[in-house]
Structure formats: structure tokens, C-alpha cells
LODOLO-329619 format. One line per 8 residues: number of its first residue (from 0); for each residue x, y, z of C-alpha. Coordinates in Angstrom, 1 decimal, decimal comma, always signed. Example, Ala and Ser with C-alpha at 12.3 -4.5 7.8 and 13.67 -1.06 7.14 Angstrom:
<bakols>
0> +12,3 -4,5 +7,8; +13,7 -1,1 +7,1
</bakols>
This chain:
<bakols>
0> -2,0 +33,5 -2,8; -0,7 +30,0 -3,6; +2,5 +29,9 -5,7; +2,0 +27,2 -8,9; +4,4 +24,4 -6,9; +1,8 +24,1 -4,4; -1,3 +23,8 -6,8; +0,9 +21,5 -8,8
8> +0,9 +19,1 -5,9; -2,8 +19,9 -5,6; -3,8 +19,2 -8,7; -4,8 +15,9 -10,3; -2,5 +13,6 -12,1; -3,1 +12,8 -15,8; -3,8 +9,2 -16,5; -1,8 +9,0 -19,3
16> -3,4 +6,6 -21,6; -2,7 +7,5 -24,5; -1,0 +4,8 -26,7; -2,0 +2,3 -23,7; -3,3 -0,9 -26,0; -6,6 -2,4 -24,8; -5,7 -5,3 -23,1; -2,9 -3,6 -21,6
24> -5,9 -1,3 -20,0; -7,2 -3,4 -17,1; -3,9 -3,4 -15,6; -2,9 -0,3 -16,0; -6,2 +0,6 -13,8; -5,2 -2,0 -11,2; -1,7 -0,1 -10,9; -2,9 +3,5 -10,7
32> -5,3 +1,6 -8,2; -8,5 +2,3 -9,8; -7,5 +6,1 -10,5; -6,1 +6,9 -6,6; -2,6 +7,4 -8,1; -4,1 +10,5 -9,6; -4,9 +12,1 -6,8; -3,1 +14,6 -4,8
40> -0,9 +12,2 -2,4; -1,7 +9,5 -4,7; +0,5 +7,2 -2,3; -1,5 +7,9 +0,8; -4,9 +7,7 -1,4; -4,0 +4,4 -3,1; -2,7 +3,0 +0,2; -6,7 +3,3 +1,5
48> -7,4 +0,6 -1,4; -5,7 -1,6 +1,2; -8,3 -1,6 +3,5; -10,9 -3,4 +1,9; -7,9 -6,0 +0,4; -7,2 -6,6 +4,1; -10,6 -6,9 +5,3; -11,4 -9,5 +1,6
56> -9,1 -12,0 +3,2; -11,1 -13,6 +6,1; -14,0 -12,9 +4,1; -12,9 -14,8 +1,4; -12,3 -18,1 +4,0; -8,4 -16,6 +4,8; -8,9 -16,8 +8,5; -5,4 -18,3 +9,8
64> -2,5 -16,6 +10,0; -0,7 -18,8 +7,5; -3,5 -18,6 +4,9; -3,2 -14,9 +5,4; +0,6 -14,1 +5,0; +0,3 -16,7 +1,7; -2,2 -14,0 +0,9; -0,2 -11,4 +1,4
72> +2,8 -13,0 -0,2; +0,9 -13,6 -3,5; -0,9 -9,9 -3,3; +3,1 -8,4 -3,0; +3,9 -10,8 -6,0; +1,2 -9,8 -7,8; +2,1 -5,9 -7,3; +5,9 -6,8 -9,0
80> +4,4 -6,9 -12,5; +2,0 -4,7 -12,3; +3,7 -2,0 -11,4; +6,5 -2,6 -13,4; +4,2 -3,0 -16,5; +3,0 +0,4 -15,1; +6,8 +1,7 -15,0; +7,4 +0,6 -18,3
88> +4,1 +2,6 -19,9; +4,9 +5,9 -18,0; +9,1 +5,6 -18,5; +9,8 +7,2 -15,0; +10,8 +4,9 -11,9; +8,2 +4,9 -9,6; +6,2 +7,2 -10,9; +3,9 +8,7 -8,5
96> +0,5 +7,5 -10,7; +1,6 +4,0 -9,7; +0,0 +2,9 -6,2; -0,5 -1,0 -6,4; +2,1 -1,3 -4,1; +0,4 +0,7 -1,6; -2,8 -1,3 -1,9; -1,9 -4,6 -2,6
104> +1,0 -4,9 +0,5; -1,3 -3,2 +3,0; -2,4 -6,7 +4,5; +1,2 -7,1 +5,3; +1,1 -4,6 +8,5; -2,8 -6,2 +9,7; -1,5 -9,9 +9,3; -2,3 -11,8 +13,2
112> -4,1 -8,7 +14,1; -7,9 -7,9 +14,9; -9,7 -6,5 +12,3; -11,2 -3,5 +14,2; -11,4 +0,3 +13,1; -8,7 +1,5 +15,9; -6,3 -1,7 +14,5; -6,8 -0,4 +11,0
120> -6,3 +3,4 +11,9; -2,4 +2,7 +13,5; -1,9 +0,5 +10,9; -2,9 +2,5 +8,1; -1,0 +5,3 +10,0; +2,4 +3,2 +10,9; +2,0 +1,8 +7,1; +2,2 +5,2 +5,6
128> +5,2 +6,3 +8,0; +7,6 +3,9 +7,5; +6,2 +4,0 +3,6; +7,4 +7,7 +3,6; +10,5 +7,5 +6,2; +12,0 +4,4 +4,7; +13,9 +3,3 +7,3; +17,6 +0,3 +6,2
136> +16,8 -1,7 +3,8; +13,6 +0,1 +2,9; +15,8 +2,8 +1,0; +18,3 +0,7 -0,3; +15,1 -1,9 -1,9; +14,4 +1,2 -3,9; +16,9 +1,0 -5,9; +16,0 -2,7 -6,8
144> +15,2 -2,5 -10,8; +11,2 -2,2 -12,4; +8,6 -3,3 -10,5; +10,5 -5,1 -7,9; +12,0 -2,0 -6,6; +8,8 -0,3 -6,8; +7,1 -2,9 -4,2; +10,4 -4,2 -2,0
152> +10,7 -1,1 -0,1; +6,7 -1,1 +0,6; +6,8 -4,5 +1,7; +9,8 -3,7 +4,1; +8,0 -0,5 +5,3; +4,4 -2,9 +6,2; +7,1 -5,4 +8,3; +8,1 -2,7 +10,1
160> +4,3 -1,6 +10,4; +3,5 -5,1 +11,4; +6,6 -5,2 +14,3; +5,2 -2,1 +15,7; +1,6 -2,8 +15,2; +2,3 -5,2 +17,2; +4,3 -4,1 +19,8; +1,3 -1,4 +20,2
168> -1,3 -3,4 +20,8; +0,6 -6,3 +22,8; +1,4 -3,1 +25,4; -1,7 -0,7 +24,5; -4,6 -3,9 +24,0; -5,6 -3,5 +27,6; -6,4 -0,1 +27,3; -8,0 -0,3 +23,8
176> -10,4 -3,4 +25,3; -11,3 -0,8 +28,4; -12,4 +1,6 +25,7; -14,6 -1,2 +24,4; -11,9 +0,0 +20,7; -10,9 -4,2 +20,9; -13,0 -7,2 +20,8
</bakols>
């Protein structure tokens, strides 16, 4: 028999929009990323938005490396006030509803890497561990006030993503081309 903290965790989030004025609306949805932050492990959920924002950017004429971390600079930018709009409308830090930074610095751990389903899986994967461990100054960029706080340490966790990302394929690409996983 489950106990009610585990179907607590289980169960889905409240929106909370009551009070939320109309134009205010639009980005509320954009912060609880399109109503992933109100599912059960709404960061893990929301963080999936990032695939398709990572696979927009050479699709949308992004294709270089520099075009793609100015992407990625102005998606994390983007995230600050959003989320701390979102902060502000729900009065708790972080609140778990809000995943924008999930989604929107996602890019951050693909950036100079193929876009192929094995690169996305250990990104996705690497993304969501250092998201969840934290590892100095992830932690510590926590702290940082409103929405800036909410996206630092997500930004720091995708660099670490990105380091290791590529560190895996640099020594595992060989292998992943054999399987016929790389182009």
C-alpha cells in the first residue's frame, strides 16, 4: 500500500492560475513549460522540452558553433525572467512547477555535437545528473536571487554536461560510428 508522501510525489501539480492576469498567461505557460512542471518529476519532464529547442537551432539556419552558443546564450537569458516572473506568481524559490530552465538551457550540453539519438540520450542523461547532483558552483548559483538563481545552476550543470559529452564521444565516437549510432 503506498503511504500519501509517495502518491504526493505522484500526483500532478496544480497550475495555479488563479489571480494570474491575462497577459501575464503566455508566460506563465512558457515557464511551467507548456504544463511539464506539473508533472510528477516536473524537472526531468520539462527538461525533454529541450530536445526539440536543440534540434530548432540548425533548423532555423543556426548551424555554426558560434551561432549556436549565441543561441543558447539568449535561450539562458531568456529563462532569467521568465522564471523569475514565474517565482514571483507562485512566492516559493524555485518552485518545482517552474521548468524553463530545464528546457530553454538544454542546447547548452548538445552545443559542437552531432545531433543523433545516442548524442541526445547522454546528453539528456549527463544534463539531468549534474542538474540533480549539482556539483561547485552549481550549488552555490542557487542561491543567486529570482530568476537568475533559478537558471545559473542549470546553466553550470549543461557545461558540465557539455565537458563530459564531450569527453564521451571524443573517446567513445569510434565505437558509436562502428555501431552505425554516429554519422
Amino acid at each position: 500500500m503506498f503511504n500519501s508522501a509517495i502518491l504526493s510525489k505522484l500526483s500532478f501539480k496544480r497550475p495555479g492560475f488563479t489571480g494570474c492576469p491575462a497577459w501575464k498567461m503566455p508566460f506563465l505557460l512558457l515557464a511551467i513549460g507548456l504544463g511539464t512542471g506539473l508533472l510528477p518529476a516536473s524537472g526531468t519532464a520539462g527538461a525533454l522540452l529541450g530536445i526539440p529547442v536543440a534540434l530548432a537551432l540548425p533548423w532555423l539556419g543556426l548551424s555554426s558553433a558560434w551561432s549556436q552558443a549565441a543561441a543558447c546564450l539568449a535561450l539562458a537569458l531568456l529563462a532569467v525572467p521568465l522564471c523569475g516572473m514565474a517565482e514571483r506568481h507562485y512566492g516559493r524559490k524555485d518552485d518545482g512547477r517552474i521548468v524553463a530552465d530545464e528546457y530553454l538551457t538544454f542546447p547548452i550540453a548538445m552545443l559542437g555535437l552531432p545531433h543523433a539519438p545516442v548524442v541526445f540520450a547522454v546528453a539528456f542523461l549527463t544534463s539531468r545528473l549534474f542538474d540533480i547532483v549539482k556539483p561547485p558552483p552549481a550549488r552555490q548559483l542557487q542561491a543567486l536571487r529570482g530568476g537568475l538563481g533559478i537558471v545559473a545552476d542549470d546553466v553550470a550543470a549543461c557545461l558540465f554536461s557539455l565537458l563530459t559529452n564531450h569527453a564521451i564521444f571524443y573517446f567513445m565516437g569510434p565505437f558509436f560510428r562502428q555501431q552505425g549510432w554516429l554519422p
